[in-house]
C-alpha positions as CSV (number, residue, x, y, z in Angstrom):
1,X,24.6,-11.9,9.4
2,X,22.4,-9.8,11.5
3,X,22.3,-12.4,14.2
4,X,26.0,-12.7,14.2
5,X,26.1,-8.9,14.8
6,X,24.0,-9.2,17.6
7,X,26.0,-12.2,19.2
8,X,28.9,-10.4,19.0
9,X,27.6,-7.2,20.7
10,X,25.5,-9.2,23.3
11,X,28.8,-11.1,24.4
12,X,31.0,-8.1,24.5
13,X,28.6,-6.0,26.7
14,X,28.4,-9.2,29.0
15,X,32.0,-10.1,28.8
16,X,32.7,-6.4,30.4
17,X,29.8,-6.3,32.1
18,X,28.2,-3.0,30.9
19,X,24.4,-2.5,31.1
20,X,21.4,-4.7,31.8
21,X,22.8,-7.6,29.9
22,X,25.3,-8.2,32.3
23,X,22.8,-9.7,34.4
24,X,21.9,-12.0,31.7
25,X,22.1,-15.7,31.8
26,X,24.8,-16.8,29.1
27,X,22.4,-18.8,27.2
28,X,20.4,-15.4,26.3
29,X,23.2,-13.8,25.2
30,X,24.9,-17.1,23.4
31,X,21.2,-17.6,22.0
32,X,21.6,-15.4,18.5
33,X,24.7,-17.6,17.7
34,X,22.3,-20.6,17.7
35,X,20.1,-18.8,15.2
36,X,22.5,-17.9,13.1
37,X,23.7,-21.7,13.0
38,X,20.3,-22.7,12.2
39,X,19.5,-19.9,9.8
40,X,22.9,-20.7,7.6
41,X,21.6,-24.5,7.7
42,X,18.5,-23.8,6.6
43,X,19.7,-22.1,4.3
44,X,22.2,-24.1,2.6
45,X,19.2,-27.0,2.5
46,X,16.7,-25.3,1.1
47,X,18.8,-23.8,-1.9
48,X,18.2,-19.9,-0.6
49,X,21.7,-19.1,-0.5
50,X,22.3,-20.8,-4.3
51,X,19.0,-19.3,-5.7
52,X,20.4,-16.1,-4.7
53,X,23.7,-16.3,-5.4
54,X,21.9,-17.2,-9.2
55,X,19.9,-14.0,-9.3
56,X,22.7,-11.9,-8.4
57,X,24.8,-13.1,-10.8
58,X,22.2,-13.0,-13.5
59,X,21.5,-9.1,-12.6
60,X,24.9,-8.7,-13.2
61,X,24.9,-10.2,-16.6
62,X,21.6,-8.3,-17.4
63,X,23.4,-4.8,-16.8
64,X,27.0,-6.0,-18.7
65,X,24.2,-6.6,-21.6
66,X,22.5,-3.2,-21.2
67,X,25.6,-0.9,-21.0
68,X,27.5,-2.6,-23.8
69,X,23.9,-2.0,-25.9
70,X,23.9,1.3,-24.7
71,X,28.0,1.9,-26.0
72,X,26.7,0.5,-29.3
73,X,23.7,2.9,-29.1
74,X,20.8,0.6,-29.1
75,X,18.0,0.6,-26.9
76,X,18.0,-2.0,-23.7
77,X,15.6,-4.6,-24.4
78,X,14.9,-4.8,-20.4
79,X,13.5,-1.9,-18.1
80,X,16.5,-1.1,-15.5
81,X,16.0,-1.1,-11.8
């Protein structure tokens, strides 16, 4: 996402000109779009953005657990973080 960010800023300050990046070539400034291409198929191949999407969603489950133990008034089995 970062990268995106950074594309988007990159273009707008060369689109209007403004700054030193307006005497960029385009491929510099069209260059973080790349990466971000490459990053999100990486990615997607390796599993990163499923594993993650799987701890996230197990965190959440861990903290429905823990407050519905604490609204019974039993201790959390797991530390919170």
């Amino acid at each position: 996402m970062y990268l995106l960010v950074i594309g988007v800023v990159l273009t707008l300050l060369k689109y209007l000109e403004i700054g030193f990046v307006a005497n960029w070539s385009w491929w510099w400034v069209l260059a973080p779009y790349a990466g971000a291409a490459l990053w999100w198929a990486w990615a997607d191949t390796t599993g990163y953005t499923k594993r993650k999407a799987a701890e996230k969603m197990e965190q959440r489950k861990q903290l429905r657990i823990d407050k519905q133990r604490e609204s019974l008034g039993l201790r959390s089995k797991t530390p919170r973080r």
